[in-house]
C-alpha positions as CSV (number, residue, x, y, z in Angstrom):
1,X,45.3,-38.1,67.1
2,X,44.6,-36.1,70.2
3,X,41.8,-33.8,70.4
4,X,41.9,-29.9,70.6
5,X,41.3,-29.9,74.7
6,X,44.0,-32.9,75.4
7,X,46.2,-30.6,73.3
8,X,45.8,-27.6,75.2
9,X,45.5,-29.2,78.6
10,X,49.1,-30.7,77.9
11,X,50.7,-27.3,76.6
12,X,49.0,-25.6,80.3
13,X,50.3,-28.8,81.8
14,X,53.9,-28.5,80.7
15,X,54.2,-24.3,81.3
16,X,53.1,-21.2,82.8
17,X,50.6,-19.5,80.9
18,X,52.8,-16.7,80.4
19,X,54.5,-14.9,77.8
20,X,58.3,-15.6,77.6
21,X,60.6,-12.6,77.2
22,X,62.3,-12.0,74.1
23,X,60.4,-14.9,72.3
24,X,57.6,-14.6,70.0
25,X,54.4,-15.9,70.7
26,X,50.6,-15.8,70.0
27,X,47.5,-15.3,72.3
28,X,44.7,-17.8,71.8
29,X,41.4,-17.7,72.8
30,X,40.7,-21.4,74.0
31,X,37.4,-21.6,73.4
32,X,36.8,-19.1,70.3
33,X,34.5,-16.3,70.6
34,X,32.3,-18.0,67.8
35,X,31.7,-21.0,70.1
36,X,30.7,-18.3,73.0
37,X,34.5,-17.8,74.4
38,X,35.4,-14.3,76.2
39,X,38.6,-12.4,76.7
40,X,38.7,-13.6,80.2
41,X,42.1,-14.7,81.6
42,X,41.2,-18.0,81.8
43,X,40.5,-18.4,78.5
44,X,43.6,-16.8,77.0
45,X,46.2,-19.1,77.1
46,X,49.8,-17.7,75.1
47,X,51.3,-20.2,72.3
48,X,54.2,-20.7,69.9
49,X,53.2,-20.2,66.4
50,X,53.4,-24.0,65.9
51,X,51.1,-24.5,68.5
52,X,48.5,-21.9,67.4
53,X,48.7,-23.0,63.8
54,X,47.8,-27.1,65.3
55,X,45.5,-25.6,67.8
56,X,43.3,-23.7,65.0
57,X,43.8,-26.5,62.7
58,X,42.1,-29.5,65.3
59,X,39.5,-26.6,66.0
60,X,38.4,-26.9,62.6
61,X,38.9,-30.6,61.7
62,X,36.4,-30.9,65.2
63,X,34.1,-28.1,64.2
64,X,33.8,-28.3,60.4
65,X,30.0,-27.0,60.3
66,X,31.6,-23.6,62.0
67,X,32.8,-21.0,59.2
68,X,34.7,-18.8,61.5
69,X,36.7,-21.6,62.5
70,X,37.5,-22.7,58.6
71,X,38.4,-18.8,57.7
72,X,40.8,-18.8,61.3
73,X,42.3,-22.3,60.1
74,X,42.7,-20.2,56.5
75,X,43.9,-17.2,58.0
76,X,47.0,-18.8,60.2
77,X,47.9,-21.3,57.1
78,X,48.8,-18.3,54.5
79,X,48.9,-15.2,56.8
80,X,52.5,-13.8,56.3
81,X,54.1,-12.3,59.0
82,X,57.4,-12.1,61.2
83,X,57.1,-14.6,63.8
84,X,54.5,-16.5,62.1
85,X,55.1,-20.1,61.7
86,X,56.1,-21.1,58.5
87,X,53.9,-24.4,56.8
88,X,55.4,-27.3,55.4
89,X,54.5,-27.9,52.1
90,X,52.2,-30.9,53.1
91,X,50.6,-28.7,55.0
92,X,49.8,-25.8,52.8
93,X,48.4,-28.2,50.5
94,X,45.9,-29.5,53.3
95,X,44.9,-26.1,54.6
96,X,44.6,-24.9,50.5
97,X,42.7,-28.1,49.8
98,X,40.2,-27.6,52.7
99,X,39.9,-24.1,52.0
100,X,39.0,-24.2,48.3
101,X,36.2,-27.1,49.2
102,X,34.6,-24.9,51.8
103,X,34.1,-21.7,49.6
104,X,33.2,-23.4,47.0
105,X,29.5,-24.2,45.8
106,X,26.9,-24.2,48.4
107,X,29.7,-24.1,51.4
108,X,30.0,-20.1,50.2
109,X,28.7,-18.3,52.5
110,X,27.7,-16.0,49.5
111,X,26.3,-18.7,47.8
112,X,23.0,-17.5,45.8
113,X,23.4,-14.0,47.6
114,X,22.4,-10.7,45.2
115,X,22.6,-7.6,46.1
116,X,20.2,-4.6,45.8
117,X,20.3,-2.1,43.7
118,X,20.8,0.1,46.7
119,X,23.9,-2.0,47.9
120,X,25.3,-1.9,44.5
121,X,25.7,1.7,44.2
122,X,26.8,1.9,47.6
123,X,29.6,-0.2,47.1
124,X,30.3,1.8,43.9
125,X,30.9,4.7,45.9
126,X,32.7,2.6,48.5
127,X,35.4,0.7,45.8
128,X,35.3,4.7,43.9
129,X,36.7,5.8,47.1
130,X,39.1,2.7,47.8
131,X,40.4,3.5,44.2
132,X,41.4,6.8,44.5
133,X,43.1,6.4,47.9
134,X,45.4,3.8,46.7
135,X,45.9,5.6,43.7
136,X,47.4,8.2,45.6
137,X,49.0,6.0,48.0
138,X,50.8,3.8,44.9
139,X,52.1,7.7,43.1
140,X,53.4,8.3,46.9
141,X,55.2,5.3,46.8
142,X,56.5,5.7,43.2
143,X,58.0,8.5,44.0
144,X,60.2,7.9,47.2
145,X,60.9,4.6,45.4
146,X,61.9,6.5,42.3
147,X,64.2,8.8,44.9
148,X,66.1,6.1,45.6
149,X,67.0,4.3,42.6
150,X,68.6,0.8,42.6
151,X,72.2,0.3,42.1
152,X,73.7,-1.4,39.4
153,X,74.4,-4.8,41.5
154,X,70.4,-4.8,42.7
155,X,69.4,-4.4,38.9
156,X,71.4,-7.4,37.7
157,X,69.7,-9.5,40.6
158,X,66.5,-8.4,39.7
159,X,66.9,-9.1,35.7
160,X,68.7,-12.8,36.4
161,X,66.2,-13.9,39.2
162,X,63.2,-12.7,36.2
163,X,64.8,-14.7,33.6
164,X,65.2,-17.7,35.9
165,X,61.8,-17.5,36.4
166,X,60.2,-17.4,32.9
167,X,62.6,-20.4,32.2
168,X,61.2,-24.0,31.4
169,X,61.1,-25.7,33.9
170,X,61.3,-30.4,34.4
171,X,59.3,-32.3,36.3
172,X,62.4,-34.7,37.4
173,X,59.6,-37.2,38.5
174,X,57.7,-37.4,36.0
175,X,59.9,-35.9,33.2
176,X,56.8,-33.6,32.2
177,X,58.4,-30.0,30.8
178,X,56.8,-26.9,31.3
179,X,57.5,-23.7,29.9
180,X,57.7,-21.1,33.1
181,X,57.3,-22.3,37.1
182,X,54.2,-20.9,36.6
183,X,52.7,-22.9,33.7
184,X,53.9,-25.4,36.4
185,X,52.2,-24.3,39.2
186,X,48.9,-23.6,37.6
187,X,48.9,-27.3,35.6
188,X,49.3,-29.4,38.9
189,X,47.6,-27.3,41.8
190,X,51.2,-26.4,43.5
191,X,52.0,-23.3,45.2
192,X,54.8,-21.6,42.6
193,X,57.0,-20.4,45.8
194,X,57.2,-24.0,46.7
195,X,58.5,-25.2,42.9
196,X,60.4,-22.0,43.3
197,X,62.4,-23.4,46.7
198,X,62.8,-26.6,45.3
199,X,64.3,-24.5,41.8
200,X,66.9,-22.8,43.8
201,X,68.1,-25.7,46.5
202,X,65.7,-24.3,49.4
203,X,63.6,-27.7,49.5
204,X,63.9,-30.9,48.1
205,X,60.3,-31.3,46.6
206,X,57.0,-29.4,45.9
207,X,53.7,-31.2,45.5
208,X,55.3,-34.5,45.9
209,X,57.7,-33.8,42.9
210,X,61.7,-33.0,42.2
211,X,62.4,-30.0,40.0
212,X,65.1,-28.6,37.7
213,X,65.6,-26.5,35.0
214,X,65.4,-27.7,31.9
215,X,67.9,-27.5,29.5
216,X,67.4,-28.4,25.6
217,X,70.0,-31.0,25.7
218,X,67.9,-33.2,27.6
């Protein structure tokens, strides 16, 4: 496997370290500010979202002892947003594996951590506050949502994609039969947007598995 510098020493190697017009990409800090990196020129270096996704990821599987790098690996695996490259399901599973091993236990950086009496009524205060500005934030939202109601066609959608989903659900490999995608999804570990995909024709698998609905004649 090639290392995090052969990697970025081929990408600068092949290209400009510029930003292409009209195409997405990501700035990345080549050596990361947590390992004493700057915002210098010459350690910027612009990727695709592929390539910022491996990048992060050999950062971490080089640097494991290095929290920041584990929460950046985190961070680009689930982070949604336009642009952003999307996992394969492999993938998500290695990131979500590696993730739930290095919060948990020990690994926590809040591991045996208790706050004072002080910082417990200050973060009272502080999630009192949080509270009440989403609280006004959700009624806003309710009501310009409520100003445009759905149309008959968008309800229908809605009530058929809900039922679909609180159907049972077969395990075509295994033939195991679970009672809503996510009974499924909590039982084996498996993202429920991936047995979702592979429900409605978008994938072939999740978790290693074919899926269908299942019907009682089976």
């Amino acid at each position: 496997m090639m290392t995090y510098r052969e990697y970025i020493n081929a990408i600068l190697s092949m290209r400009e370290n510029t930003k292409k017009k009209d195409v997405y990409m990501e700035r990345h800090h080549i050596i990361p500010k947590c390992m004493g990196g700057d915002n210098s020129p010459e350690n910027l270096v612009w990727l695709f979202p592929r390539e910022h996704f491996i990048a992060h990821k050999l950062l971490y599987l080089e640097n494991k002892g290095i929290t920041a790098l584990s929460y950046a690996y985190w961070n680009m695996s689930h982070c949604i947003k336009k642009g952003r490259y999307k996992l394969t399901e492999l993938e998500y599973e290695q990131a979500r594996k590696e993730h739930s091993k290095n919060m948990s236990g020990k690994n926590n950086p809040n591991y045996g951590v208790r706050m004072t009496e002080e910082e417990r009524k200050k973060s009272s205060v502080l999630h009192k506050k949080i509270a009440k500005k989403l609280s006004e934030e959700h009624i806003r939202k309710l009501k310009i949502k409520n100003s445009h109601p759905f149309t008959p066609v968008h309800k229908k959608k809605i009530s058929e994609s809900r039922l679909k989903s609180s159907k049972k659900i077969i395990n075509l490999t295994t033939g195991n039969i679970y009672g809503s995608i996510i009974e499924a999804s909590r039982s084996l570990g498996i993202n429920r947007c991936c047995i979702s995909d592979c429900l409605f024709k978008r994938q072939k698998t999740a978790g290693g598995y074919k899926w269908g609905f299942y019907k009682e004649s089976e």
